[in-house]
N, C-alpha and C positions, 0 to 999 in steps of 0.2 A: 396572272397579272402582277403581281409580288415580285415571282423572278423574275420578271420582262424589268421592271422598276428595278431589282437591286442590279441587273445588270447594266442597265443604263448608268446607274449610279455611279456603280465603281468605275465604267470606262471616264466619266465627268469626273468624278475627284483625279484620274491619273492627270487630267489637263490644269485639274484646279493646282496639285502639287507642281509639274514644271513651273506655271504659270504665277506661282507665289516663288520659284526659285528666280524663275528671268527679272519679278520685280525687285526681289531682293538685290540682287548686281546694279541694278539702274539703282536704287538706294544707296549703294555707295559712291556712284558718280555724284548725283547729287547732293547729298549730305554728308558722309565718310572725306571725302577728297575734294568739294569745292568750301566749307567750311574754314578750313585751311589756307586756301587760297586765299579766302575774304583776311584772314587774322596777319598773313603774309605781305600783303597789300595792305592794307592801314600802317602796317607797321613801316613800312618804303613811306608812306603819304604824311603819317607823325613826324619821321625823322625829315622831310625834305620841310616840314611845317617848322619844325626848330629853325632850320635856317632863315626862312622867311620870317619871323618872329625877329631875327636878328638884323635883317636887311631892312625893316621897318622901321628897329630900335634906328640903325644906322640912318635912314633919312631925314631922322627929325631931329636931327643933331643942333643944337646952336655954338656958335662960336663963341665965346667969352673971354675976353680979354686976350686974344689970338691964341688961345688952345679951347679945340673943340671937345666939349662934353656932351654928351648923351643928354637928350628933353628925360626928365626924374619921369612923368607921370607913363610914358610911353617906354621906358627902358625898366620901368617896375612891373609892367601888365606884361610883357613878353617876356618877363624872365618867371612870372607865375603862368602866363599860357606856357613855358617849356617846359615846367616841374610839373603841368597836367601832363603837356605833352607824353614825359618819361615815363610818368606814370603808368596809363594807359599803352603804354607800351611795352613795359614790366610785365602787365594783367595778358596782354594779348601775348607776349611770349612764354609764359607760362602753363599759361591754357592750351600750348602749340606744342608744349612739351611733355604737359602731360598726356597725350593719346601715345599708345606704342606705335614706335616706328619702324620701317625697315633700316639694315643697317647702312646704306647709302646714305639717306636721309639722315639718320642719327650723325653719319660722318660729317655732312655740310651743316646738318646744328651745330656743332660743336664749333667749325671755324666762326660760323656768323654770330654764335654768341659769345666768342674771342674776342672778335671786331668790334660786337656791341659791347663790352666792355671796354678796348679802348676811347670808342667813338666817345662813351660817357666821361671816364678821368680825364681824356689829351680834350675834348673839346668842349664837351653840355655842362660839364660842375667850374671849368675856370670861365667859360660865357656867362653861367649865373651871378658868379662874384663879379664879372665886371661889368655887365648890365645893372647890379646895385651898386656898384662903384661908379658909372658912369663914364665908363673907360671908354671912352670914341676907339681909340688907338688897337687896345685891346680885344673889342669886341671884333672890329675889322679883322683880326687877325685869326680869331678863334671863329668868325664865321667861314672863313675862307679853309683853317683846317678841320670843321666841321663837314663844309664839302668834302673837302678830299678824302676825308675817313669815309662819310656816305659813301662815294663811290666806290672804295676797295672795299665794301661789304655788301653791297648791290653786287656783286657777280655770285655771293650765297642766296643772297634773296630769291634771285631769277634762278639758280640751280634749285630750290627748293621750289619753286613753284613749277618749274618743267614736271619735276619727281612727280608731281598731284597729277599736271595733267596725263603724264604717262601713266601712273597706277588707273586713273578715270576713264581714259582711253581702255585699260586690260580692263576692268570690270565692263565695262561698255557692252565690249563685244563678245564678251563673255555671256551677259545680261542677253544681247540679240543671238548668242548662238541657241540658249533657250528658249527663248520667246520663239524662234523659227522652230524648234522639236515642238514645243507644244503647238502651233500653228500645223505642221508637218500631221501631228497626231490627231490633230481633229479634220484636218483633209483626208487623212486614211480613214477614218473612223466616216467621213462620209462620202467616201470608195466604195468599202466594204457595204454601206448600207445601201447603198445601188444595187451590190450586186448579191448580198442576202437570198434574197426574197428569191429569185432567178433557181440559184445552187446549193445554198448551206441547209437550207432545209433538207434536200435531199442527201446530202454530206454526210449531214448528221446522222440521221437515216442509214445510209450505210455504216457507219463506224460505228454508233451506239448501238444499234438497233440489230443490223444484220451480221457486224463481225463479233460485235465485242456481247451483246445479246441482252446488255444491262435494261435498256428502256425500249416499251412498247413500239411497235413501228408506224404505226395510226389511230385513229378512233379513240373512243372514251371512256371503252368499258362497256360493258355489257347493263343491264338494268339492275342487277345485282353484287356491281362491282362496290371491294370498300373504297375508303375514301383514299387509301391510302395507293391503292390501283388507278384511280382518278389521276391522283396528282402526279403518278410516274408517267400516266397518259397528254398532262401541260408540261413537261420540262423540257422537251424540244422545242415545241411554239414559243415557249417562254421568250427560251435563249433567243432564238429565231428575232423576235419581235423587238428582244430588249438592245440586240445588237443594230437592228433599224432606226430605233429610235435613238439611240444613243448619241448616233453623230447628227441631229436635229439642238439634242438639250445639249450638247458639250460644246455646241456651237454658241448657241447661246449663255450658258455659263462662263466659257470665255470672255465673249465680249462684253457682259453683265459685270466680269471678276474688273476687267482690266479697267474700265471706267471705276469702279467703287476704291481699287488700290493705289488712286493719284487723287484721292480724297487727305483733306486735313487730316482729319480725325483717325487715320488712318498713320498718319506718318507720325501723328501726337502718342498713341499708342505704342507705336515700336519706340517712341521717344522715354516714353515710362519705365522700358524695361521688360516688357509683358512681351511671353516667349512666343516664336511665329506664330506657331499653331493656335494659341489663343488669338492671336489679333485677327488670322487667315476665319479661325472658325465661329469668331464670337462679332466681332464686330468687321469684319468685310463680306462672309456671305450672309449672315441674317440681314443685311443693308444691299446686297447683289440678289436678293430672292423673289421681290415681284415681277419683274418677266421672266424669271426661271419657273415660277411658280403658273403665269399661266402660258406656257408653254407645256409644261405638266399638266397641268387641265385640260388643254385640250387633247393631248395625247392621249392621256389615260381616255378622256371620250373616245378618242378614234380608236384606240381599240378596243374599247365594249362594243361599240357598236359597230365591228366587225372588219377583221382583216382577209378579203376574201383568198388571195394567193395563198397565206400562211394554211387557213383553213381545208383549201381545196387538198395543201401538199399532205396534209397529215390527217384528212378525212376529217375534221372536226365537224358537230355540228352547230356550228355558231351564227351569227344574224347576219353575218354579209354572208354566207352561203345561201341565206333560208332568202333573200333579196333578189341576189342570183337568180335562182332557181327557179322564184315566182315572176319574175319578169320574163323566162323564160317560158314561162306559162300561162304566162298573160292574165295570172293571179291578182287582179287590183285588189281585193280588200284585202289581200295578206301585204301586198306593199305597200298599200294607204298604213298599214295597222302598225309596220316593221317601221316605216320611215316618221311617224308620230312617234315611236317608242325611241327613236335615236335621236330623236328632235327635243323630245325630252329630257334625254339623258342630257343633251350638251348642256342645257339650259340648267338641270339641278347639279352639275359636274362644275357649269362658270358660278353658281350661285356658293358652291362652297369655296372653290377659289376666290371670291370676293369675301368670303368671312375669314377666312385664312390670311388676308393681306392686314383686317385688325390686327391680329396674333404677330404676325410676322414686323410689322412697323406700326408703333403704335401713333404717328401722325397724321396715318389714311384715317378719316375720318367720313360717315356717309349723312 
């Protein structure tokens, strides 16, 4: 029973590992590479906001004594909204530049924040001085070469935002070429357990048993066998059993991992810094484990109380034989007796999976 479980096991942890590498790629589509985007885009949406700040100072202009000046209260608040504006667009480029880049990328930063330094001296610092000077004249002039500088640096903007989605795109489908292996892996794993049952017992059997002569070829040992004869007599059913059930729990492990890994707390963790393996083992599968757990439950029942093909191939005498046998003999109290005893198994097998789910999350509460 042991080995049937660690082999189940390991073929589940091979789906858990693809399956924490396929999240990982979609992780930097969505956080690595659109991050970026957002910091790239504000920064387009602040600089077209200066302008607008200025076409507003401009409409409230009054005339006085036939030269038009700037309204003071309205040409003072837009020339402090453009000194947030810079601001905040300082912080967002900054933050853009410190992540490493590729060197394409580093090439179109460097032109845009050329242009963003023009755009600042030839337009945003003489627009501030005449928005507090009240220069009608002036401001017209430095809003209109404020455009024109936006625009000759918007062809970096939009090259550095292509760069994002094309790096998002390769992670993408990088992310689905995994996600389809580990998908791929647990379809084989329940191929194979189709056809287990049918031939590998006998496989086994011949390669272990008759060529290679390491383990028993049936039965369970004589009345006086040690323990240690017993147990070379379970290592084929083990396998046998563990390799059936395997693609049942890896099935579910899957689809238990994948919903638990587009959890916050989940993406808050790898946000901390805390290395995969910690976040995959400590807080994504103890949070993925109550239907993996009673999928476990009931397995491990079904196979106490008895796998009749496994049994039959390798002469065991275990209770789906002894089931068998007596329906073949039209033995009622021994399958009144057999089927009470399996009946109760499931029942104290679900009753410890129920105290198991305390331990495992401590918000079931009964």
């Amino acid at each position: 029973m042991l080995l049937a479980a660690l082999v189940a096991a390991l073929l589940a942890a091979m789906g858990i590992r693809g399956l924490a590498a396929s999240k990982e790629s979609l992780r930097v589509v969505y956080e690595d590479r659109m991050e970026p985007v957002r910091s790239l885009s504000q920064i387009s949406h602040l600089m077209l906001a200066n302008q607008l700040q200025m076409q507003l100072a401009l409409a409230r202009a009054n005339p006085q004594g036939g030269i038009v000046r700037l309204e003071h209260i309205s040409a003072w608040q837009a020339a402090e909204q453009i000194e947030q504006n810079v601001a905040a667009i300082d912080e967002l480029w900054q933050g853009y530049l410190a992540v490493a880049r590729s060197a394409a990328e580093q090439a179109l930063a460097q032109q845009f924040g050329e242009r963003r330094g023009r755009y600042l001296r030839e337009a945003v610092a003489p627009a501030l001085a005449a928005l507090r000077g009240l220069d009608y004249l002036g401001t017209q002039r430095l809003a209109a070469n404020a455009h024109k500088l936006y625009e000759q640096a918007y062809p970096e903007i939009e090259g550095l935002v292509r760069l994002q989605f094309d790096f998002a795109e390769a992670a993408y489908r990088e992310g689905v070429r995994r996600y389809e292996y580990t998908r791929w892996l647990a379809l084989g794993a329940l191929l194979v357990s189709m056809a287990v049952l049918s031939w590998l017992g006998l496989l086994l059997m011949q390669v272990f048993s008759v060529k290679l002569g390491w383990l028993p070829v049936s039965g369970y040992g004589g009345p006086d066998a040690s323990f240690a004869t017993r147990v070379s007599h379970l290592v084929l059913p083990a396998v046998v059993l563990g390799l059936v059930n395997s693609a049942l729990i890896t099935r579910f492990i899957r689809a238990s991992m994948l919903d638990v890994l587009r959890d916050d707390y989940v993406r808050t963790a790898r946000a901390k810094g805390l290395p995969e393996s910690r976040v995959i083992l400590k807080h994504a599968v103890r949070n993925a484990l109550i239907p993996i757990l009673t999928v476990l439950g009931l397995t491990t029942a079904l196979l106490i109380s008895g796998a009749v093909v496994t049994e039959t191939v390798f002469g065991l005498p275990g209770v789906g034989s002894l089931v068998v046998s007596a329906v073949l003999r039209r033995d009622y109290p021994v399958i009144q007796g057999a089927l009470l005893i399996i009946a109760a198994i499931y029942v104290l097998i679900n009753l410890f999976i129920d105290l198991l789910y305390l331990l495992v999350d401590p918000r079931v509460r009964y």
